[in-house]
C-alpha positions as a LaTeX table, in Angstrom:
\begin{tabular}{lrrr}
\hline
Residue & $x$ (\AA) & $y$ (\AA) & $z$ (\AA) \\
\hline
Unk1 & $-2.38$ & $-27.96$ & 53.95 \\
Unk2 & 0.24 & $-26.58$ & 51.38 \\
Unk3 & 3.00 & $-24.24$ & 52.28 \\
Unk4 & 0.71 & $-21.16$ & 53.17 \\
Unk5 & 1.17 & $-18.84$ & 50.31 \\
Unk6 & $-1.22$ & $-17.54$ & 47.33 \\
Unk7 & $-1.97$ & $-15.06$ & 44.52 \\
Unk8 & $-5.32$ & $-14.30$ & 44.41 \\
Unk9 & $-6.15$ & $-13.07$ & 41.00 \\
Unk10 & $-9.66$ & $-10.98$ & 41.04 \\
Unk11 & $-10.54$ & $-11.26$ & 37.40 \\
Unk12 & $-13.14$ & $-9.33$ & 38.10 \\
Unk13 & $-10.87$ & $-6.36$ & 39.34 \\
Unk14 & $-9.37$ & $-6.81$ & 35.80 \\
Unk15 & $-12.77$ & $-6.36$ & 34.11 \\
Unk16 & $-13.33$ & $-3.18$ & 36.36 \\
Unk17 & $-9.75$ & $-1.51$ & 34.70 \\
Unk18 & $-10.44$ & $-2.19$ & 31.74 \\
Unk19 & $-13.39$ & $-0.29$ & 32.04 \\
Unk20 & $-12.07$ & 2.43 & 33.48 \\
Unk21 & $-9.17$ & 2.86 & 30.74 \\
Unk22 & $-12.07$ & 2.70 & 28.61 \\
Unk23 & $-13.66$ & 5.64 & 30.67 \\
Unk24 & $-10.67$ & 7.43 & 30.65 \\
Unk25 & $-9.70$ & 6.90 & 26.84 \\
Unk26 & $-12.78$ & 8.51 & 24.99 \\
Unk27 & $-13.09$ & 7.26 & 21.40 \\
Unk28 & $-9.56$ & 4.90 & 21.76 \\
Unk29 & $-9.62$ & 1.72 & 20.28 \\
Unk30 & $-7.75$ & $-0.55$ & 23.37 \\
Unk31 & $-4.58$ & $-2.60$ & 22.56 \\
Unk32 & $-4.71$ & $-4.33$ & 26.45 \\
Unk33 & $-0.98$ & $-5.27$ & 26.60 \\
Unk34 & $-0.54$ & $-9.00$ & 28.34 \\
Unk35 & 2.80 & $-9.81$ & 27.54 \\
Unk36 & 5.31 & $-11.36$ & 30.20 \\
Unk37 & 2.90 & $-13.77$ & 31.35 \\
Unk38 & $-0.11$ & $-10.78$ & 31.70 \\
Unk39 & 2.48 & $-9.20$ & 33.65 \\
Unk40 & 2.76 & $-12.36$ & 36.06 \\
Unk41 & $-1.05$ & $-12.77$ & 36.69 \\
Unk42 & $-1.16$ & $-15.53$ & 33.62 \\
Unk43 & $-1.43$ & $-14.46$ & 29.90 \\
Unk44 & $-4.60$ & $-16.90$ & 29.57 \\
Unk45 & $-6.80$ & $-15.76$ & 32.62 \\
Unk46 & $-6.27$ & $-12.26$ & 32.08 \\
Unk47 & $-6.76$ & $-12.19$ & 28.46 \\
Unk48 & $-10.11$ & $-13.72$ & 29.56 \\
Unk49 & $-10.69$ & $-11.26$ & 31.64 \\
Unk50 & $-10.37$ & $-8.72$ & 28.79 \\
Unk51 & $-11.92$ & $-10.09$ & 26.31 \\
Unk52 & $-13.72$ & $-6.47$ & 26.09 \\
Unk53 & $-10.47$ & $-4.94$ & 24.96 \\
Unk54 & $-10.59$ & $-4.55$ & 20.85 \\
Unk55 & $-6.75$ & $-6.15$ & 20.59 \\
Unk56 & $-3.78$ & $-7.68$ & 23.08 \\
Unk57 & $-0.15$ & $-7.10$ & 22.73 \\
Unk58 & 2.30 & $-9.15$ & 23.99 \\
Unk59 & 6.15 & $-9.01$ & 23.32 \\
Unk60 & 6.91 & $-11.74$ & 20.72 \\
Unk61 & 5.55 & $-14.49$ & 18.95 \\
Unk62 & 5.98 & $-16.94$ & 21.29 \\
Unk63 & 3.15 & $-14.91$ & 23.81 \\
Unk64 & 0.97 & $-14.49$ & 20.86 \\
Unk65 & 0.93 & $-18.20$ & 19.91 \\
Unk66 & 0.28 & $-18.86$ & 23.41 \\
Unk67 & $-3.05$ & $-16.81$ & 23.17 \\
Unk68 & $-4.34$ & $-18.02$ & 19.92 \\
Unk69 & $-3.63$ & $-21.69$ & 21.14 \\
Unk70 & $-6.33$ & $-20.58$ & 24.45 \\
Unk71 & $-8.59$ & $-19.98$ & 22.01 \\
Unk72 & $-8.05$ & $-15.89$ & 21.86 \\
Unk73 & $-9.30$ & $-14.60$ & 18.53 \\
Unk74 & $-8.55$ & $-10.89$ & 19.11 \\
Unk75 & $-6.18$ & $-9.12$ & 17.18 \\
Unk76 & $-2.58$ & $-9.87$ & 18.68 \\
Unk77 & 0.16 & $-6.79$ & 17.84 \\
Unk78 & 4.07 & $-8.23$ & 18.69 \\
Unk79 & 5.09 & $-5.24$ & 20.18 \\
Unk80 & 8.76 & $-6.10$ & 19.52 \\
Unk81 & 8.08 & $-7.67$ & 15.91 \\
Unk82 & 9.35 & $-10.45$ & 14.06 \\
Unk83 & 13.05 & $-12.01$ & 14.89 \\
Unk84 & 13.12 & $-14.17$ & 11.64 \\
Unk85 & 12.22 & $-14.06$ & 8.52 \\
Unk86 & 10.66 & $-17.48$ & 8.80 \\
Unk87 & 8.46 & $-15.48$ & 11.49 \\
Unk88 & 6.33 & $-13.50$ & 8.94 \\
Unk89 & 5.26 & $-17.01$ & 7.75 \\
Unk90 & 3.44 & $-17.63$ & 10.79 \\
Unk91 & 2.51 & $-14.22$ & 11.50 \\
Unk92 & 0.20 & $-13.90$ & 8.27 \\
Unk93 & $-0.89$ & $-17.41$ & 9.33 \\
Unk94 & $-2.13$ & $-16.44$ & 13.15 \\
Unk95 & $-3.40$ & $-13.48$ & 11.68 \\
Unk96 & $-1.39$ & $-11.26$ & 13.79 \\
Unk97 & 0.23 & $-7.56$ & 13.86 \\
Unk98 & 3.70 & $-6.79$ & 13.53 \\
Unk99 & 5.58 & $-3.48$ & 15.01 \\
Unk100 & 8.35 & $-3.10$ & 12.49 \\
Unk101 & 11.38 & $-0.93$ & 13.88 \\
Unk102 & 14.54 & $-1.48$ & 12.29 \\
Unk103 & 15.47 & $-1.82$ & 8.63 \\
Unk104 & 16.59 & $-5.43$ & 9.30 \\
Unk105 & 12.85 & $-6.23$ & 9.63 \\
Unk106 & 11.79 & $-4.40$ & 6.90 \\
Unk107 & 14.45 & $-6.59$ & 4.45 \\
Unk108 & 13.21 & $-9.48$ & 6.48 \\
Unk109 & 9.38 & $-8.72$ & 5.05 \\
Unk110 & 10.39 & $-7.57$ & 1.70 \\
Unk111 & 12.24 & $-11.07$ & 1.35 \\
Unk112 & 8.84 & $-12.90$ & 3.17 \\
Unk113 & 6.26 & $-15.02$ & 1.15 \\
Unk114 & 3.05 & $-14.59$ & 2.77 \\
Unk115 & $-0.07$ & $-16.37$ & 2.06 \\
Unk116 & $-2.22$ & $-13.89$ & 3.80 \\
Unk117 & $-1.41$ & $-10.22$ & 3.83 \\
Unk118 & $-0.51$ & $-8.60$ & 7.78 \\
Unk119 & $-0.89$ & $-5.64$ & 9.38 \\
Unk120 & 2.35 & $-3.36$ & 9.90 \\
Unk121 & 2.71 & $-1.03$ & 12.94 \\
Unk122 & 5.33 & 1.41 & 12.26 \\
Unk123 & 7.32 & 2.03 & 15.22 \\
Unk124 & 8.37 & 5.95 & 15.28 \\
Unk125 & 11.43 & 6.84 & 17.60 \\
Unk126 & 10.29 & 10.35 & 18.94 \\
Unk127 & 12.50 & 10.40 & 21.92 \\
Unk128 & 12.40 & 7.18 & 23.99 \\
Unk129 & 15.66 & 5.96 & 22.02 \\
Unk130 & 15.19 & 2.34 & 22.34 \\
Unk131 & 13.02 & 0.85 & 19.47 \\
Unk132 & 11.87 & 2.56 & 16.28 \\
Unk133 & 13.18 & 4.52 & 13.21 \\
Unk134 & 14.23 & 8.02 & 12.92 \\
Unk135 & 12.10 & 10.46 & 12.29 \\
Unk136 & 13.76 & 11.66 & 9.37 \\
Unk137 & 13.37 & 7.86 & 8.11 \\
Unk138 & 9.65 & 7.31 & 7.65 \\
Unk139 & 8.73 & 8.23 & 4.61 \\
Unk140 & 11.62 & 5.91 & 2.61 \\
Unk141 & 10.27 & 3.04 & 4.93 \\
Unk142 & 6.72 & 4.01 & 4.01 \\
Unk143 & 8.09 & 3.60 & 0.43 \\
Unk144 & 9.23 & 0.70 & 0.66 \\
Unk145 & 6.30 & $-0.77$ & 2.44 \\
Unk146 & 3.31 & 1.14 & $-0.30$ \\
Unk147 & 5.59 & $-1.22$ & $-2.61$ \\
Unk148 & 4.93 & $-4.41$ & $-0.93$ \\
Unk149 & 0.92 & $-3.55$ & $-0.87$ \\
Unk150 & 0.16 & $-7.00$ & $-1.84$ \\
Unk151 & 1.29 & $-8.32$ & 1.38 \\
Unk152 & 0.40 & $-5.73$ & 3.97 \\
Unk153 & $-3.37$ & $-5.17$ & 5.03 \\
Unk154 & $-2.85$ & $-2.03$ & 6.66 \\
Unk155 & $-0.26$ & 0.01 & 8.01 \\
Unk156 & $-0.10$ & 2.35 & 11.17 \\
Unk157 & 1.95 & 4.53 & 13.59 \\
Unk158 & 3.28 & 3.62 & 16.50 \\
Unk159 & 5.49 & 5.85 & 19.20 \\
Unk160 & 6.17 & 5.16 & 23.39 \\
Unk161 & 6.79 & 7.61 & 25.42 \\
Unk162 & 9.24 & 8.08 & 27.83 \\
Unk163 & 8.03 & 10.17 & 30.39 \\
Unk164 & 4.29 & 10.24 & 30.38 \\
Unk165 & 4.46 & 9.29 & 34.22 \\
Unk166 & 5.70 & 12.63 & 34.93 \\
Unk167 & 2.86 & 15.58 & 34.50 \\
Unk168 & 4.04 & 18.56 & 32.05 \\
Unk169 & 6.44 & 16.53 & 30.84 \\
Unk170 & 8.85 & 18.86 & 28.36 \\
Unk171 & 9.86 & 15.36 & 27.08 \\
Unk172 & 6.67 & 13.74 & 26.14 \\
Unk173 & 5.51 & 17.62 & 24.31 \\
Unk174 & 8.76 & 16.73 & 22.16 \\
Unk175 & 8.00 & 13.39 & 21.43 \\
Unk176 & 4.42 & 14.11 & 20.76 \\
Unk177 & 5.35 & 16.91 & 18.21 \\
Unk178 & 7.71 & 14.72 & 16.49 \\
Unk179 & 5.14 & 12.38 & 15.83 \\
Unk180 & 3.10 & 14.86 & 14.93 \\
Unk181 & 5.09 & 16.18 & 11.98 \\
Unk182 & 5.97 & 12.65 & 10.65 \\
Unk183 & 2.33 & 12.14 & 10.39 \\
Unk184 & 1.86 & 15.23 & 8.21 \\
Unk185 & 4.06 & 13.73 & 5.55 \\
Unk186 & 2.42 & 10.67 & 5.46 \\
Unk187 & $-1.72$ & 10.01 & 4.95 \\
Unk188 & $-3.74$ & 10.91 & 7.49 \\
Unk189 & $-6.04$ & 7.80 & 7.41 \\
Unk190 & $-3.52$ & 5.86 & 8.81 \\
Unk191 & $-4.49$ & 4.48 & 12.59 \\
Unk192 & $-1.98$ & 6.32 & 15.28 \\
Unk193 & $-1.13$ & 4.62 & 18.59 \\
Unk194 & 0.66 & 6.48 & 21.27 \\
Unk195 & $-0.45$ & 6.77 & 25.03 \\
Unk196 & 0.59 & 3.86 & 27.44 \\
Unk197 & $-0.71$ & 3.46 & 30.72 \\
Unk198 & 0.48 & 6.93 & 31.85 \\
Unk199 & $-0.25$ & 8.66 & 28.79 \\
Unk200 & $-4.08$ & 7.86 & 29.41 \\
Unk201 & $-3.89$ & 9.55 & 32.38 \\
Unk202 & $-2.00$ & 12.92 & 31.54 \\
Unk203 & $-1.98$ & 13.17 & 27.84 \\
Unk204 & $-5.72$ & 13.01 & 26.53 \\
Unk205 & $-4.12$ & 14.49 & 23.38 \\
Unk206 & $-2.22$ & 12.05 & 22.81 \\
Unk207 & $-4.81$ & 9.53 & 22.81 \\
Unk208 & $-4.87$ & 8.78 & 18.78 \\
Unk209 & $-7.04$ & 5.66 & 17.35 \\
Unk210 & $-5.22$ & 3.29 & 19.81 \\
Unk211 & $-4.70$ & 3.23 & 23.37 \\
Unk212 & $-1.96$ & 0.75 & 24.73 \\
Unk213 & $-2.58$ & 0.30 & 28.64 \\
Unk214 & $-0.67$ & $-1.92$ & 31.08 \\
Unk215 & $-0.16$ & $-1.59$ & 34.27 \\
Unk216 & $-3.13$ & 0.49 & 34.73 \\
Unk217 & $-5.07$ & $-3.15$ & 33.89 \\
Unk218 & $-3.54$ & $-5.04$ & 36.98 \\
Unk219 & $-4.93$ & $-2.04$ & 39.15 \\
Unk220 & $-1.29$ & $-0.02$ & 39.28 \\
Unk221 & $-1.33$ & 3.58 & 38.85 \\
Unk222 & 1.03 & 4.00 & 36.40 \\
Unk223 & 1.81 & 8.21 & 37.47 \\
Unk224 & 1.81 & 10.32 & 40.26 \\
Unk225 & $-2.54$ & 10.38 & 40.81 \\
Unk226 & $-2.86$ & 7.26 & 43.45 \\
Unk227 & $-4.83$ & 3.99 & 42.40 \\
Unk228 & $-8.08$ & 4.56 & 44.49 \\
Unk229 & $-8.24$ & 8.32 & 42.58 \\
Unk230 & $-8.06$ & 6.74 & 39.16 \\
Unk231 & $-10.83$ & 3.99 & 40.04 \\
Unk232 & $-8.46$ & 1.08 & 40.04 \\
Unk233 & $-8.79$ & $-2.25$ & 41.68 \\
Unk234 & $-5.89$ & $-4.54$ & 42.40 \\
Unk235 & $-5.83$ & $-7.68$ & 40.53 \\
Unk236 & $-3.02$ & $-9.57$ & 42.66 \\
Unk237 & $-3.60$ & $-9.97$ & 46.29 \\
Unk238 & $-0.60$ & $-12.09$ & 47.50 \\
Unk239 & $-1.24$ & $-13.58$ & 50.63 \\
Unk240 & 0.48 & $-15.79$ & 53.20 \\
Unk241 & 0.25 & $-17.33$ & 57.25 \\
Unk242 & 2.26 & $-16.79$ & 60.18 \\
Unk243 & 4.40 & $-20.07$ & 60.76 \\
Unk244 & 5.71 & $-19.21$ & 64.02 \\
Unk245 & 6.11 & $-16.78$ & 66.90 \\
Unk246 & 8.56 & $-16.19$ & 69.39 \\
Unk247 & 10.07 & $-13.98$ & 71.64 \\
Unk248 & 13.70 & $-12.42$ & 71.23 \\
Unk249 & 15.35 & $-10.69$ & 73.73 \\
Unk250 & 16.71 & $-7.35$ & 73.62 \\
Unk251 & 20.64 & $-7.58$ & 72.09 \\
Unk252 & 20.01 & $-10.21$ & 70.09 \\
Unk253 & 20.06 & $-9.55$ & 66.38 \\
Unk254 & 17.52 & $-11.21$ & 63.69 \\
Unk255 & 18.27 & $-12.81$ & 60.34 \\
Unk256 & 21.42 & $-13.54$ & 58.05 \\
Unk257 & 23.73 & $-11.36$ & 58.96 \\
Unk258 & 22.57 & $-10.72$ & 62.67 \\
Unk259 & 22.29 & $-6.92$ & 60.98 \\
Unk260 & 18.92 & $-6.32$ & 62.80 \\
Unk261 & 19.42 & $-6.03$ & 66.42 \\
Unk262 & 16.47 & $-6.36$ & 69.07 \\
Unk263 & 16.40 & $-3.11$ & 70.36 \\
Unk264 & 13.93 & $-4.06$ & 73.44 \\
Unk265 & 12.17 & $-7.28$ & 74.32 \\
Unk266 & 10.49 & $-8.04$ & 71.36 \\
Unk267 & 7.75 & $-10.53$ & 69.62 \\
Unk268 & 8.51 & $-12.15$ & 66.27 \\
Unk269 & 6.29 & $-13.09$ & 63.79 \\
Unk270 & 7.57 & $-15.26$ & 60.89 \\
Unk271 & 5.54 & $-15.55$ & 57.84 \\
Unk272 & 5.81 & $-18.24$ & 54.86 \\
Unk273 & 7.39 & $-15.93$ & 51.92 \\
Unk274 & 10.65 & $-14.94$ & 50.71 \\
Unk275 & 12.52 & $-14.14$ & 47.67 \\
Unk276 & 12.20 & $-17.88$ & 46.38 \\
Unk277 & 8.45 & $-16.82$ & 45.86 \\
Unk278 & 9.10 & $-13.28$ & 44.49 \\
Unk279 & 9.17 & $-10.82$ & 47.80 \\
Unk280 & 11.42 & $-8.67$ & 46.60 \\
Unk281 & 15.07 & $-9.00$ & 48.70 \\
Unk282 & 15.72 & $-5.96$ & 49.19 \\
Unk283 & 13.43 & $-4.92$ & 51.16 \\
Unk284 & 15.10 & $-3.07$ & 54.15 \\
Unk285 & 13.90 & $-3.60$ & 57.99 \\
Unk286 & 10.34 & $-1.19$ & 58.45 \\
Unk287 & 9.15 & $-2.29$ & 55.16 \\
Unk288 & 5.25 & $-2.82$ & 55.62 \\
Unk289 & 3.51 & $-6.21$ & 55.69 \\
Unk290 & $-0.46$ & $-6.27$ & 56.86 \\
Unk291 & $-0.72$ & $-8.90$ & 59.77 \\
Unk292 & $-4.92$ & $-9.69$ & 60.73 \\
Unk293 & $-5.40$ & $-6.00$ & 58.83 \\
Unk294 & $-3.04$ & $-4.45$ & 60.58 \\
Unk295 & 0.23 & $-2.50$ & 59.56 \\
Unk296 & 3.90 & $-4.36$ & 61.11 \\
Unk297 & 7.32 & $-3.79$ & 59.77 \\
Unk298 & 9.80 & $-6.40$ & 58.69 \\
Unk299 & 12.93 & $-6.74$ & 60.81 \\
Unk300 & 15.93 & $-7.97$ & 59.60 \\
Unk301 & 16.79 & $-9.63$ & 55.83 \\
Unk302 & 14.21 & $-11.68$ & 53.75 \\
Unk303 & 14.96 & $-15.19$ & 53.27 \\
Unk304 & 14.58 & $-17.35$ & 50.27 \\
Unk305 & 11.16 & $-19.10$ & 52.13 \\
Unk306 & 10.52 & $-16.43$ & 55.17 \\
Unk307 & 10.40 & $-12.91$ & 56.54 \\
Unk308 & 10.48 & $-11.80$ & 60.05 \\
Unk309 & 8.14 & $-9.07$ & 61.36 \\
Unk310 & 7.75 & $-7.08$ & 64.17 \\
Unk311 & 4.62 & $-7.82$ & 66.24 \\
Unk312 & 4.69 & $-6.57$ & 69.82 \\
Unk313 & 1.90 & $-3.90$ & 69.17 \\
Unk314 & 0.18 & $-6.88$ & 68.28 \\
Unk315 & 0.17 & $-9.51$ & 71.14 \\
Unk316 & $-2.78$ & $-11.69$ & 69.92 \\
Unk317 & $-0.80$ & $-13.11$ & 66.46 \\
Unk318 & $-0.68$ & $-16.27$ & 66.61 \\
Unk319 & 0.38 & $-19.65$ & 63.90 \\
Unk320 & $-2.00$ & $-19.41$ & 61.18 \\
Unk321 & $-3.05$ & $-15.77$ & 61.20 \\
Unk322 & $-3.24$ & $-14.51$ & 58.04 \\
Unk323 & $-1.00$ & $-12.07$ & 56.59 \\
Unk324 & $-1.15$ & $-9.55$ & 52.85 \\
Unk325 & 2.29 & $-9.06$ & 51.26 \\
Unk326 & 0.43 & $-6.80$ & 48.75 \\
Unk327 & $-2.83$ & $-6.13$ & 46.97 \\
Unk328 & $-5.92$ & $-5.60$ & 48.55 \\
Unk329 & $-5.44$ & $-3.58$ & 51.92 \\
Unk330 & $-1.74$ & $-2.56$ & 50.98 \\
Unk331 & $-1.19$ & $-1.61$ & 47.72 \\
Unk332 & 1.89 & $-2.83$ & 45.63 \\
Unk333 & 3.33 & 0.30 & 44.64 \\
Unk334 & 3.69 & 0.86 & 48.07 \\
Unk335 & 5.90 & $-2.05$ & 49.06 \\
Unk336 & 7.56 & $-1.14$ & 45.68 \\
Unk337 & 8.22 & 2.58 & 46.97 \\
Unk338 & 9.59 & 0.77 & 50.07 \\
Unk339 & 12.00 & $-1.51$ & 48.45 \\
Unk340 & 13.62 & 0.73 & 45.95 \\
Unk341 & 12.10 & $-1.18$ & 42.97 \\
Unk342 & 9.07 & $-0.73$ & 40.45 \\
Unk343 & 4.93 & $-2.58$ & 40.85 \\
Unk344 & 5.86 & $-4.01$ & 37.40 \\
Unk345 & 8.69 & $-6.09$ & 39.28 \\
Unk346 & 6.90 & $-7.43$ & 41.78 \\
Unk347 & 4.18 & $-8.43$ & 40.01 \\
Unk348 & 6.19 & $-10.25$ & 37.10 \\
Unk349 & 8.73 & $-11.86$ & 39.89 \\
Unk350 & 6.31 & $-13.92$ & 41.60 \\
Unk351 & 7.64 & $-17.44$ & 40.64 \\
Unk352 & 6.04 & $-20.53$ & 39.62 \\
Unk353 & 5.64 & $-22.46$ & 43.02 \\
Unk354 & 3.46 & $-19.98$ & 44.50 \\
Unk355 & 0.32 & $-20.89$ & 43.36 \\
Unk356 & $-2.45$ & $-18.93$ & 42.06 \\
Unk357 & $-6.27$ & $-18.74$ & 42.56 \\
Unk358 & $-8.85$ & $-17.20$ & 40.61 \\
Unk359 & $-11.01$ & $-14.95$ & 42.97 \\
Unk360 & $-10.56$ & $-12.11$ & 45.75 \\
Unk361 & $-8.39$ & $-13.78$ & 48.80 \\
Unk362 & $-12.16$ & $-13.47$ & 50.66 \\
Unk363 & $-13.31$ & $-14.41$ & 54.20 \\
Unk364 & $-12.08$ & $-17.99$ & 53.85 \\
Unk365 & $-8.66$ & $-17.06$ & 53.27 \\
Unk366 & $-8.71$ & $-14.32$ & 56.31 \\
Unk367 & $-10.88$ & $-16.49$ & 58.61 \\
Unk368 & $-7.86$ & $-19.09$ & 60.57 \\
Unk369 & $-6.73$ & $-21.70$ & 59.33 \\
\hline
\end{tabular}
């Protein structure tokens, strides 16, 4: 047998999400964004798994070519646009969307020869202050784009909030009144897209023609209401064996740095995963890891290949048993929580030699090795 560590992807967990975004969105067209690698679950067996979203967005070109070369025919938005003019060439080839955000694309499309005409997203900057144009800039860019009519399909409006994880946000009212008045200078046929992952959840008026969830997908709650309330199913379950077990004696310390020390007679479990596979480093002593379904905390640092855990409540562990870093049984967010980091983190870091299987991490996986 392999080293003794997985992602389990339940594709059917994904399928479940998507439904309930679709629950949760009323009328919303869904944009189900994939990009970084479907957010480390693998841009081609997700967007498989979603085929009953109405488009994908990914970051750049790159993801999108990826997609259409797996045989995805959806429409595919790159949510950070073009970086070339040479770009918009295969864009209206691929038959793909563009976010346009900054007048350097805009000269970059104007100065484009397309043999197929694309469809524009205008990116609005309401208040996030990262991507978009001014408010008080829309309507010349509209201008110049109702100029270049012969190359553009369709055009619509785009925003991203920057607090819609936080309920009663003041900050997501402002941003949503911005767009708001933009929109009232311009015509009101034109397709809106606003609400991310946590938008769904706690602005239904900001909802528009175009839902964009993420994280919400890959069975993360992306706000304060917990996973289980929103209906969501975890996608990753990644999974592992104990490797060995020992005793260590009060007074002695565990791990690099000897910074753990044995407080009382104490039983060891070490399990096959470290930061070399994505476990996230930082993850202090207490952190929870589920051992044969049961809670134990890590003692001492994480290793590049192995973590240490505390299993003296627990005297039958033994080699082989099998162990849940996160997913089904202890949800991400909450090893996230634990580590000082974000779900999105985790789930993107796991690296390429831990391999991944399509499925739950079922009875055969949990039954010894």
């Amino acid at each position: 047998m392999s080293r003794p560590i997985r992602a389990y992807i339940d594709c059917d967990a994904a399928r479940h999400n998507l439904q309930r975004v679709r629950a949760l969105s009323g009328q919303a067209k869904i944009m189900a964004v994939v990009k970084a690698n479907g957010y480390g679950h693998g841009v081609e067996r997700v967007a498989q798994s979603l085929l009953e979203a109405d488009a994908f967005a990914v970051a750049s070109i790159d993801e999108a070519l990826e997609l259409r070369r797996s045989g995805v025919l959806h429409p595919i938005v790159l949510l950070e646009g073009v970086f070339s003019t040479e770009e918009f060439s295969s864009v209206a080839q691929e038959g793909l969307g563009v976010v346009l955000h900054s007048w350097q694309q805009l000269q970059m499309l104007e100065a484009s020869q397309l043999s197929l005409p694309i469809v524009i997203w205008i990116k609005i900057d309401t208040g996030m202050h990262r991507l978009g144009f001014a408010p008080n800039e829309i309507e010349r860019v509209w201008q110049r784009l109702h100029a270049l009519s012969n190359i553009i399909a369709s055009i619509g409006l785009m925003t991203h909030f920057a607090a819609a994880d936080e309920p009663n946000s003041v900050l997501s009212e402002v941003q949503l009144s911005r767009f708001n008045a933009v929109r009232q200078s311009l015509p009101d046929t034109l397709p809106i897209s606003m609400a991310n992952s946590a938008a769904i959840v706690h602005l239904p008026q900001a909802h528009g023609d175009w839902v964009r969830p993420g994280i919400m997908l890959y069975g993360v709650s992306p706000c304060d209401v917990s996973a289980d309330d929103l209906g969501l199913r975890p996608v990753m379950t990644l999974v592992s064996r104990v490797i060995a077990v020992k005793k260590v004696l009060a007074g002695e310390c565990i791990g690099y740095g000897g910074r753990w020390y044995v407080p009382v007679d104490t039983r060891i479990a070490v399990i096959a995963v470290g930061y070399g596979d994505g476990y996230p480093r930082h993850a202090p002593s207490g952190t929870q890891v589920l051992v044969n379904g049961q809670l134990v905390p890590l003692v001492g640092r994480v290793s590049m290949d192995m973590i240490t855990v505390d299993v003296s409540e627990l005297p039958s562990v033994a080699v082989d048993d099998p162990v849940v870093l996160w997913g089904e049984g202890l949800p991400v967010a909450q090893l996230a929580q634990q580590a000082g980091t974000i779900s999105y983190e985790l789930l993107c870091g796991v690296t390429k030699r831990v391999p991944c299987v399509e499925g739950r991490a079922g009875a055969e996986w949990f039954a010894h090795a």
